[in-house]
MIDOMI-67955 format. One record per atom (N, C-alpha, C): y, x, z. Coordinates in steps of 0.02 Angstrom, whole numbers, padded with zeros to 5 digits, always signed. Each point is the difference from the previous one (the first is absolute). Layout:
BEGIN
YXZ...
end
This chain:
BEGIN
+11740+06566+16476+00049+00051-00021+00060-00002+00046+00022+00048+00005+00058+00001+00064+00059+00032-00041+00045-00006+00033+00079-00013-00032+00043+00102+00030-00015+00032-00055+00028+00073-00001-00047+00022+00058-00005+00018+00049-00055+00037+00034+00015-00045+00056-00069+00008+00032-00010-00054+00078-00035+00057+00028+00037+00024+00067-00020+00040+00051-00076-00015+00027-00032+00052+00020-00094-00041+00043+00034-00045+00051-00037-00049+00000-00014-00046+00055+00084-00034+00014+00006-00014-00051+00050-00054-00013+00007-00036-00006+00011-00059+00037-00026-00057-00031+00047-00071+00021+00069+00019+00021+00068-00052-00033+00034+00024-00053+00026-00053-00018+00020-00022-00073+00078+00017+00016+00015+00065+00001+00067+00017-00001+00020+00035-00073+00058+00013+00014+00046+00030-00070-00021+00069-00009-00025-00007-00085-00019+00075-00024-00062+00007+00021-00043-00027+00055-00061-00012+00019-00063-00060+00003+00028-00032-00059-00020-00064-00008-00059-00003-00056-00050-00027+00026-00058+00008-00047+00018-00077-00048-00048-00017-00048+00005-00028-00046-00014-00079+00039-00047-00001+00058-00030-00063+00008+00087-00025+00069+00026+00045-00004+00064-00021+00069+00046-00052-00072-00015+00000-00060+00046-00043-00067-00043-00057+00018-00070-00003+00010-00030-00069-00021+00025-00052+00054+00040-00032-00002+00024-00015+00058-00048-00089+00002-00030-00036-00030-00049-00062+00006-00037+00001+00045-00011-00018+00037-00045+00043+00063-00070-00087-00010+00021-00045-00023-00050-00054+00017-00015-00019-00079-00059-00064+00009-00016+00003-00077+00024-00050-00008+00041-00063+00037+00049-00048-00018+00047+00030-00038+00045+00050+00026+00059+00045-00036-00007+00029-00062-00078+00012-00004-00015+00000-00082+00001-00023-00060-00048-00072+00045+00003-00045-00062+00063-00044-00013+00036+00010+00070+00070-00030-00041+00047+00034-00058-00016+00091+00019+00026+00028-00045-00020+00024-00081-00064-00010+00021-00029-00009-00067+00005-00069-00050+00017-00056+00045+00011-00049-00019+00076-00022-00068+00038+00042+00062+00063-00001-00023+00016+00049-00061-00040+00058+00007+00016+00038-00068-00035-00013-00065-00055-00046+00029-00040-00003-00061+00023-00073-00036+00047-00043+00031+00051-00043-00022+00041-00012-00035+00042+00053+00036+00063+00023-00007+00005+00039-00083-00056+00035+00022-00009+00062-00052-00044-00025-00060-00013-00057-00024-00043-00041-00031+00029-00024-00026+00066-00051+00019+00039-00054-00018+00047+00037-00025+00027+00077+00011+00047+00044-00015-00017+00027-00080-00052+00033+00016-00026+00029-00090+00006-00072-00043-00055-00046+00000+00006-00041-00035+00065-00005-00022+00056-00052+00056+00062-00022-00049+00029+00057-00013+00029+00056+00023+00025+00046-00022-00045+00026-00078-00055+00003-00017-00036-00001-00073+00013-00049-00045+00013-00079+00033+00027-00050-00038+00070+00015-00036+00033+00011+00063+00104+00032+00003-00031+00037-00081-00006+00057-00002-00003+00069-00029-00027-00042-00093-00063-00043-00004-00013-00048-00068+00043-00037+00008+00029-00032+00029+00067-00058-00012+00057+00048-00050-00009+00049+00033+00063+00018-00047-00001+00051-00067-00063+00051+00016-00006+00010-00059-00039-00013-00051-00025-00066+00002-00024-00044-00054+00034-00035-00022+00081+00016+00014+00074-00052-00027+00037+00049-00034-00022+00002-00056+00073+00046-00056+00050+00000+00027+00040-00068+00024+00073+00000+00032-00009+00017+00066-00037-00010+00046+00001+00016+00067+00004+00076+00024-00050+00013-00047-00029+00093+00000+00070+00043+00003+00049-00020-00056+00058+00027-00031+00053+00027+00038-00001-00058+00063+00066+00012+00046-00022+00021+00043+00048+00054+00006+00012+00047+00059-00030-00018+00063+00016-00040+00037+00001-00050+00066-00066-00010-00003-00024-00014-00039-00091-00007+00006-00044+00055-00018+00048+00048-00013-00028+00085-00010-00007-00003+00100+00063+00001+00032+00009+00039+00058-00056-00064+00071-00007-00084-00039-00059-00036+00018-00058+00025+00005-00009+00026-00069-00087+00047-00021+00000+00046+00055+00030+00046+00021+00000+00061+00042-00003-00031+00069+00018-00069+00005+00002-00019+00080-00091-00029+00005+00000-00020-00071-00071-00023+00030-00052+00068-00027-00005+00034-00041-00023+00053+00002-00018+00041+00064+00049+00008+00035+00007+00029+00079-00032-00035+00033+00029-00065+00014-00044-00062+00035-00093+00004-00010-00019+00018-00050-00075+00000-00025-00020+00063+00040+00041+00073-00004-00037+00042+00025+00017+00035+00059+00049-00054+00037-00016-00011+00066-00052-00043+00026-00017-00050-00035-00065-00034+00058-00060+00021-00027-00009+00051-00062-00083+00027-00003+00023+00059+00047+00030+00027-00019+00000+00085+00066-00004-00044+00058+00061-00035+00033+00031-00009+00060-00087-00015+00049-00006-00052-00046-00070-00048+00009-00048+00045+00020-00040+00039-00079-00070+00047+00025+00007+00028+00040+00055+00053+00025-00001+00045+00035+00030-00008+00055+00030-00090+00040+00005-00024+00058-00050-00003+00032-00027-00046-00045-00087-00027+00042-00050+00048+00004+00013+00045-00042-00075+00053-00007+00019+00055+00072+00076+00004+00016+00018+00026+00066-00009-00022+00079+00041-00081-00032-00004-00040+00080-00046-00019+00024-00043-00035-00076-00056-00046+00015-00060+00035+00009-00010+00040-00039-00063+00035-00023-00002+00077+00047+00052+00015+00005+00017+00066+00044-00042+00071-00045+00019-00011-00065-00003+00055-00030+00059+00054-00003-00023+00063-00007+00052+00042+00003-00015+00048-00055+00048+00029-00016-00016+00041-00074-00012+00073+00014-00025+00023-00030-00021+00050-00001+00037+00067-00005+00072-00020-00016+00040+00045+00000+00084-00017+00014+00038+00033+00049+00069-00026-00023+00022-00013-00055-00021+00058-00067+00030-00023-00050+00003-00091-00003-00069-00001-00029-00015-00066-00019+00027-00060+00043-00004+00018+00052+00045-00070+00045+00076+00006-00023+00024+00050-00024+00088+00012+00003-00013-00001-00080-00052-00014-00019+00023-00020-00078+00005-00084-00026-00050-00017+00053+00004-00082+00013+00071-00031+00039+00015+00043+00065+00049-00028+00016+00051+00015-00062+00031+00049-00046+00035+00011-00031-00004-00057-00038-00054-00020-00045-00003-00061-00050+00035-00064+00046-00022-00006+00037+00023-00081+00072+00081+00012-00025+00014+00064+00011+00096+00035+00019+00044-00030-00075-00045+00025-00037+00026+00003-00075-00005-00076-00015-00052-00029+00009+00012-00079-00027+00036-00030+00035+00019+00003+00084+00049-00050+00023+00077+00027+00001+00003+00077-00010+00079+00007-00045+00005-00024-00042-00043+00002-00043+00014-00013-00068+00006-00066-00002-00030-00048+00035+00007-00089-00008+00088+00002+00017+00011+00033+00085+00071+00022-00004+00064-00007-00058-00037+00059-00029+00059+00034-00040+00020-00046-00097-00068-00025+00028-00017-00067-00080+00064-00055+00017-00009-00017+00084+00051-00041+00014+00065+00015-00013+00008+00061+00016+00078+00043-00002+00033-00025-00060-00046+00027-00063+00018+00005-00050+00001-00078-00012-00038-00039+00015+00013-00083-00013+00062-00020+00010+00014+00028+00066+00081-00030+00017+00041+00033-00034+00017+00081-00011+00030-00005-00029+00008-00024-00077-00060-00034-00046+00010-00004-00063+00037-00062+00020-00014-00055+00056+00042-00042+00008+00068-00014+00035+00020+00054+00015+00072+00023+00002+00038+00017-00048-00036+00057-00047+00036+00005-00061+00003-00066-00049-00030-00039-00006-00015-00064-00017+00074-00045+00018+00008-00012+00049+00051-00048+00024+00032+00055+00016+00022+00040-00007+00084+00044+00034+00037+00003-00067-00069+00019-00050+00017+00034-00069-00006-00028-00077-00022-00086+00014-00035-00024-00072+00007+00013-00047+00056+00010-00015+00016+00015-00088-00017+00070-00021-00010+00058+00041-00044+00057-00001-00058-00002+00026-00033-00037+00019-00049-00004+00018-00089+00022-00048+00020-00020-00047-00056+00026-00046+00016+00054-00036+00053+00040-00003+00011+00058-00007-00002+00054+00063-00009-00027+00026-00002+00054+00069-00083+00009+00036-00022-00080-00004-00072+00005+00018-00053-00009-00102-00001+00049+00023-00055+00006-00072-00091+00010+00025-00030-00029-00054-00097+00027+00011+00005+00078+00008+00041+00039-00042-00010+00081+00007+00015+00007+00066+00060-00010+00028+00036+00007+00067-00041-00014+00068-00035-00063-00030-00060-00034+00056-00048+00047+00026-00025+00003-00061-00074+00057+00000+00017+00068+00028+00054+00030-00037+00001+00047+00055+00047+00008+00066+00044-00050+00032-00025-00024+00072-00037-00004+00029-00077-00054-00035-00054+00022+00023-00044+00052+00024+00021+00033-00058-00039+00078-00011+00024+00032+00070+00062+00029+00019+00035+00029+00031-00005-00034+00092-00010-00084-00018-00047-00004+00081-00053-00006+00012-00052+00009-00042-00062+00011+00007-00014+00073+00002+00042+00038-00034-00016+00073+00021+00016+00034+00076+00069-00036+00004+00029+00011+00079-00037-00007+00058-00040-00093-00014-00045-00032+00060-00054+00060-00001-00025+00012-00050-00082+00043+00012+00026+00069+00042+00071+00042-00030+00015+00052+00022-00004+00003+00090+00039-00053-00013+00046+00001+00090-00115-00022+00039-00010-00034-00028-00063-00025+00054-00071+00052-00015+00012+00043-00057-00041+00076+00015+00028+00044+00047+00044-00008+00037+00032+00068+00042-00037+00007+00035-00045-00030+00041-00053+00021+00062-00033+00035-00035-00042-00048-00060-00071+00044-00033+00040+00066-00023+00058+00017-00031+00036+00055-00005+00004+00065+00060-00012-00026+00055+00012+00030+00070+00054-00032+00056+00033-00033-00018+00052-00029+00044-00046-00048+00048-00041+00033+00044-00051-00039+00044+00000+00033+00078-00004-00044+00058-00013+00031+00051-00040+00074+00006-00044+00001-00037-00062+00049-00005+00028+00058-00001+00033+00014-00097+00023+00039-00012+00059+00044+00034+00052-00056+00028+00055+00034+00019-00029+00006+00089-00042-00020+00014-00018-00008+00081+00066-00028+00013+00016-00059-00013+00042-00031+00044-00025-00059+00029+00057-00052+00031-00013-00046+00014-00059-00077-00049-00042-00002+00018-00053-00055-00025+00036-00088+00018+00017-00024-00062-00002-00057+00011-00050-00055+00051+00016-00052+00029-00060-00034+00042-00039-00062-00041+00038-00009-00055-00007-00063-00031-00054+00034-00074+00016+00042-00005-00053+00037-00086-00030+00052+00023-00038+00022-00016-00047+00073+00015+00054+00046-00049-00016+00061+00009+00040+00066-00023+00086-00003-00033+00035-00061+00018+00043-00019-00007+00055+00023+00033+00038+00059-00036+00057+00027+00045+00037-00054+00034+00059+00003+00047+00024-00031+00030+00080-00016-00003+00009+00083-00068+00044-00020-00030+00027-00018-00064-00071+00016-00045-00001-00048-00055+00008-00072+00004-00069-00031+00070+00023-00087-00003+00070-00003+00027+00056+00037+00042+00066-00021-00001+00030+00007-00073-00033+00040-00029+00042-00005-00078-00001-00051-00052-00079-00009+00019-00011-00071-00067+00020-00052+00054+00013-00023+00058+00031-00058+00021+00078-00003-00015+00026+00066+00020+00057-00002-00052+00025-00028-00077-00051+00024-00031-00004-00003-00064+00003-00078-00026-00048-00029+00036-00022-00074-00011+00061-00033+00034+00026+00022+00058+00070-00034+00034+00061-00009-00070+00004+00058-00010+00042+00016-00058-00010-00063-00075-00071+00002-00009-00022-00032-00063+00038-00069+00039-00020-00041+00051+00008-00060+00024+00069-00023+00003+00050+00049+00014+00051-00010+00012+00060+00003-00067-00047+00037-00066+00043-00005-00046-00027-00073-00028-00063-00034-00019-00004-00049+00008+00031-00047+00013-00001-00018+00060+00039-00049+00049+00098+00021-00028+00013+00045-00005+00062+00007-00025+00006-00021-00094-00050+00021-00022+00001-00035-00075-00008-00075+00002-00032-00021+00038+00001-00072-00011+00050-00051+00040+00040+00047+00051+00044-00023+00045+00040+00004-00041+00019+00031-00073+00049-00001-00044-00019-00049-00080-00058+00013+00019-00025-00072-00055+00018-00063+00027-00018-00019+00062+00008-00078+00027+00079-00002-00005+00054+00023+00023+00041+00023+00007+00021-00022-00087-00004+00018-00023+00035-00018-00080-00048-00053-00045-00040-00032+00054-00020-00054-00041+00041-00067+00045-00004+00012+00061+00031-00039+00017+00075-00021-00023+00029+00071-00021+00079-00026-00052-00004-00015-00039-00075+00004-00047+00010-00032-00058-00007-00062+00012-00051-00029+00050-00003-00067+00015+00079-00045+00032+00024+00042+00010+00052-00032+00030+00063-00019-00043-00002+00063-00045+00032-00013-00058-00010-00065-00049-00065-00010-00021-00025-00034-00040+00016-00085+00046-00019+00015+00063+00029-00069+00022+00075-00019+00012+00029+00055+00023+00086-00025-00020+00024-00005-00069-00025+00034-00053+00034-00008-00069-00056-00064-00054-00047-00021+00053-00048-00048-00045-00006+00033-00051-00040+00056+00013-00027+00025-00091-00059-00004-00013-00012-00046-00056-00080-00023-00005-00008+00027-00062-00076+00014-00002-00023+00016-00058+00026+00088-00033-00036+00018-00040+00040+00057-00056-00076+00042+00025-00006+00046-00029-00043+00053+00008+00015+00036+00050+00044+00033+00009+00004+00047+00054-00025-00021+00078+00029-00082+00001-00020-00026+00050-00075-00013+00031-00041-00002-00077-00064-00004+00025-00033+00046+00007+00036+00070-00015-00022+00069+00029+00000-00002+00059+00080-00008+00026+00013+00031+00060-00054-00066+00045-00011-00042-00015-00039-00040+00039-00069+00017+00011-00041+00034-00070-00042+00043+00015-00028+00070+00038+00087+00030-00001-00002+00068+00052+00000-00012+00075+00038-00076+00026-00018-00033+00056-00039-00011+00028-00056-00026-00038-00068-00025+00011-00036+00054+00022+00004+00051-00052-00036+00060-00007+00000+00050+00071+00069-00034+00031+00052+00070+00052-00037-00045+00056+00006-00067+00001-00020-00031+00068-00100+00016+00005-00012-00015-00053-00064+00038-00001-00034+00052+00025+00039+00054-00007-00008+00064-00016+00026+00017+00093+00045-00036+00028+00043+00004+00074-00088-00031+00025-00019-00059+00001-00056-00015+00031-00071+00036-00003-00008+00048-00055-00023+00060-00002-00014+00047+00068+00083+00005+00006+00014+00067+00044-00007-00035+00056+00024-00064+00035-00030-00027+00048-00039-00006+00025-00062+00015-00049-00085-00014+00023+00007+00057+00010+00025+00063-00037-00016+00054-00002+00015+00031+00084+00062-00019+00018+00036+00027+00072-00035-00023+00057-00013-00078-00035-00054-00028+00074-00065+00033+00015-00033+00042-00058-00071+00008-00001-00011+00072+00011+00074+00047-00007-00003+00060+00022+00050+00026+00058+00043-00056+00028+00041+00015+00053-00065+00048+00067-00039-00061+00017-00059+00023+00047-00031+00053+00001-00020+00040-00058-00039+00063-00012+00080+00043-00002+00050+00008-00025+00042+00051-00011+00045-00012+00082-00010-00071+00059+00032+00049+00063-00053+00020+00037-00072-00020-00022-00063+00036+00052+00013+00071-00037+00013+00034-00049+00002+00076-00016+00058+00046+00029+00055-00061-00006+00040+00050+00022-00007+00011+00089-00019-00065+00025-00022+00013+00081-00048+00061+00010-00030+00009-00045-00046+00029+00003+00009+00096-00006+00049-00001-00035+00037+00070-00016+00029+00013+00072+00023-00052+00039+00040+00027+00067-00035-00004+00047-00064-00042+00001-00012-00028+00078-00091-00015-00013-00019+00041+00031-00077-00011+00005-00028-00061-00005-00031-00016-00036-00029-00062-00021-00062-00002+00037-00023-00099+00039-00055+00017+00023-00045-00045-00052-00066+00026+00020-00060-00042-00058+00017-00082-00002+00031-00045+00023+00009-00041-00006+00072-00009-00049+00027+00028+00004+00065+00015-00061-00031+00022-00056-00045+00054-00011-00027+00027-00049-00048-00051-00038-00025-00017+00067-00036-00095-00047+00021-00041-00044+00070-00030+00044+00045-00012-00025+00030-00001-00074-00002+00083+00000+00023+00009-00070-00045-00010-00053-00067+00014+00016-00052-00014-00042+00010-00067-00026-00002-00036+00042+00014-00087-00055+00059+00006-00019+00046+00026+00014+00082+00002-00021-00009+00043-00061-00040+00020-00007-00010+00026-00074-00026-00033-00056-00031-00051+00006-00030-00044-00039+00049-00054-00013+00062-00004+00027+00058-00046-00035+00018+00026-00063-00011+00065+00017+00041+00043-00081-00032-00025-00046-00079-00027-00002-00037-00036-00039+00008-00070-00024+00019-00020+00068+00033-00062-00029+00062-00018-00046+00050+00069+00018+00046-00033-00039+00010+00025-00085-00064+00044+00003-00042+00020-00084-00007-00072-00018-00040-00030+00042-00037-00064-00041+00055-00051+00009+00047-00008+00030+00055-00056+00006+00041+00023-00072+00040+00048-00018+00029-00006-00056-00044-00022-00064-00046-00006-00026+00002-00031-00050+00010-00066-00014-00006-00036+00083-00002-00061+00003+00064-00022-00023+00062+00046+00030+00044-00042-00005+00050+00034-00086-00041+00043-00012+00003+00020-00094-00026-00080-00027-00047-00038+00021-00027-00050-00032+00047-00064+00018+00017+00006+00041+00040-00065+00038+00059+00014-00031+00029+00049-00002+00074-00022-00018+00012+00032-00072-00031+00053-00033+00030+00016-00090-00050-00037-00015+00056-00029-00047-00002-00058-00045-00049+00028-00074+00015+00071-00015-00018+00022-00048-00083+00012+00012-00016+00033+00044-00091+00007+00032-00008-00051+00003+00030-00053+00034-00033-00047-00023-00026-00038-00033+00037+00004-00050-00016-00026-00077-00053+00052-00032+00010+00073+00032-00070+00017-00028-00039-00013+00025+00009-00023+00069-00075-00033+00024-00047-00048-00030+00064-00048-00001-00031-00036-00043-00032-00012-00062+00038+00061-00048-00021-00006-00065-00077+00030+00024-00009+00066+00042-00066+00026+00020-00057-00051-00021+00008-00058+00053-00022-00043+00022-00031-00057-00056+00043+00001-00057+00006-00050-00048-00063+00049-00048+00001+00068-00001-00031+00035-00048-00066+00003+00034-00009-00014+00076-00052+00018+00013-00065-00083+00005+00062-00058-00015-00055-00053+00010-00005-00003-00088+00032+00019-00070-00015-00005-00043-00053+00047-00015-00040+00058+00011-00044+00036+00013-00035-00046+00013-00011-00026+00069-00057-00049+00025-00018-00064-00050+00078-00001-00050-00034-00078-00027-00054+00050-00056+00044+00050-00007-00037+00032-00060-00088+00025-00013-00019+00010+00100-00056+00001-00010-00028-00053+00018+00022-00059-00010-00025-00045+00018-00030-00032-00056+00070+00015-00058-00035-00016-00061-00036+00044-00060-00021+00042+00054-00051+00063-00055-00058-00045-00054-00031+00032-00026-00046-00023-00061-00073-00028+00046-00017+00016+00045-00053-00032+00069+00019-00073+00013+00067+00006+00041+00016-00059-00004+00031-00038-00039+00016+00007-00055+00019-00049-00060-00073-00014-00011-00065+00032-00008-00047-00028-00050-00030-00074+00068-00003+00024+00064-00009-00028+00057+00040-00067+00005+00055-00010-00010+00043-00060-00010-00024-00034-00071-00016+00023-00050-00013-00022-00064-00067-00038-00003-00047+00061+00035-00065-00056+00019-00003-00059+00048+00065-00005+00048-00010-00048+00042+00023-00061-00035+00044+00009-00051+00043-00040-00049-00039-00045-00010-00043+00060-00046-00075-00054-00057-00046-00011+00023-00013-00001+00066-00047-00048+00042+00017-00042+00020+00076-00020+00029+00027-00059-00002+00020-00053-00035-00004+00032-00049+00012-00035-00101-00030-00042-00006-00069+00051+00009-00078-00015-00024-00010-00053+00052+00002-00012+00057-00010-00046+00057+00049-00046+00002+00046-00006-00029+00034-00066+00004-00017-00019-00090-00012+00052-00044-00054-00074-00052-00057-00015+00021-00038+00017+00050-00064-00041+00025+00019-00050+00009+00067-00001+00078+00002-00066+00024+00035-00045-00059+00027+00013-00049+00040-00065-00046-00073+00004-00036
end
């Protein structure tokens, strides 16, 4: 399939004239199996704990309740349906060199890829800020962040992410407008991807500014608490919990910046300056970090809240009492009972 019309006897991979196989950029079958390697990893280890994340918390009456693990659910929610899209429809492209049968359908797949990694985005957004309002604002704090308030936050960026990442399948596509063709996506205007790199610049940077104002007022509270020696009281072991939560939540975005810095300056190079197949390679594994850092946050959801963890554990506690339980089904009780009274019976032989 070729990309808006390809002139006869065409046959470089230029702009607006680019057939479908000038994307497959793997050219050897080493480059394959490393990339198949890596997504089927990445993207393996990602669903799983992110499915764990998602029962940790709403199999906890108290966990479920708060807000903060509403706008958690939506990060790993996203996280899940980025590595089944990201995944099938990487490898069934790079590896497999299938092509679909229609623009729609490719710009409905890329749209799903668009919508789950804003939306992991915008889950974050809203993370930092619940933990800004948190420490700027405590004593309003549970009047301001409510479950109603949550949900429809949610509502309102999950409607946004799908909106903004249907605009191609909508028409906002090289094809339609005959404009400029992205080099990095098939039918991908050139000025939509300057818009969603915008967009995502934007998401990153309010981020990094919410939590540059969280660290920022935890550190006065720490400083406070050590010049006035104030130990103990409740409030204190809040604000020690919104700390935890903020330094957490900062090492988050760290994985997050390290694992998408690489793919967001190969795009924008790519908007100004002709990319060659070895850049475009490039990006291909630089795309499979985004996977990684799906499967890195739950790790450090497990490592550092104190609260998942304890549901982990309780998980854990319910799931080896099950095992004792079938251990001691009515099979094996009668099985232990007969071994009983053969041993009975055999030690009155020997007396």
């Amino acid at each position: 399939m070729d990309i808006c019309k390809v002139p006869e006897n065409t046959s470089k991979c230029t702009a607006n004239t680019m057939p479908m196989e000038c994307f497959m950029v793997l050219s050897t079958q080493a480059q394959k199996i490393s990339i198949t390697t890596l997504c089927c990893l990445f993207g393996t280890l990602c669903t799983l704990e992110n499915c764990l994340v998602l029962y940790l918390i709403f199999s906890s009456p108290t966990i479920r309740k708060k807000p903060s693990y509403l706008f958690i659910s939506s990060l790993a929610l996203a996280d899940i349906l980025a590595s089944i899209i990201f995944v099938s429809s990487f490898v069934n492209f790079h590896v497999f060199n299938k092509t679909d049968s229609s623009k729609e359908t490719f710009l409905l797949k890329l749209g799903g890829v668009n919508t789950s990694f804003t939306a992991s985005l915008s889950s974050l957004l809203l993370t930092a800020l619940d933990r800004y309002i948190s420490i700027s604002r405590p004593s309003e704090y549970k009047s301001l962040v409510t479950r109603k308030r949550a949900w429809v936050a949610l509502g309102v960026l999950w409607v946004t992410c799908v909106t903004i990442s249907s605009l191609p399948l909508l028409g906002w596509n090289c094809c339609t407008l005959n404009s400029a063709c992205s080099e990095l996506f098939p039918f991908v205007d050139d000025n939509y991807l300057s818009s969603w790199i915008c967009l995502v610049m934007v998401l990153l940077a309010s981020i990094v500014c919410a939590y540059a104002h969280v660290l920022w007022k935890a550190h006065q509270h720490v400083a406070y608490m050590g010049k006035h020696q104030v130990q103990g009281g409740k409030q204190n072991a809040r604000m020690r919990m919104d700390v935890m939560l903020a330094k957490t939540l900062v090492m988050v975005l760290t994985v997050l910046m390290v694992c998408w810095s690489p793919v967001l300056v190969l795009m924008i190079y790519g908007i100004f300056v002709k990319l060659s197949i070895q850049l475009r390679r490039v990006f291909a594994f630089c795309s499979t970090l985004c996977l990684l850092n799906s499967m890195v946050n739950p790790i450090i959801y497990a490592l550092r809240s104190k609260e998942l963890y304890s549901s982990l554990r309780m998980a854990f506690s319910r799931f080896r009492r099950q095992l004792r339980a079938t251990g001691d089904s009515p099979e094996a009780e009668s099985t232990h009972k007969s071994s009983a009274i053969e041993t009975v019976c055999e030690e009155t032989r020997i007396t």
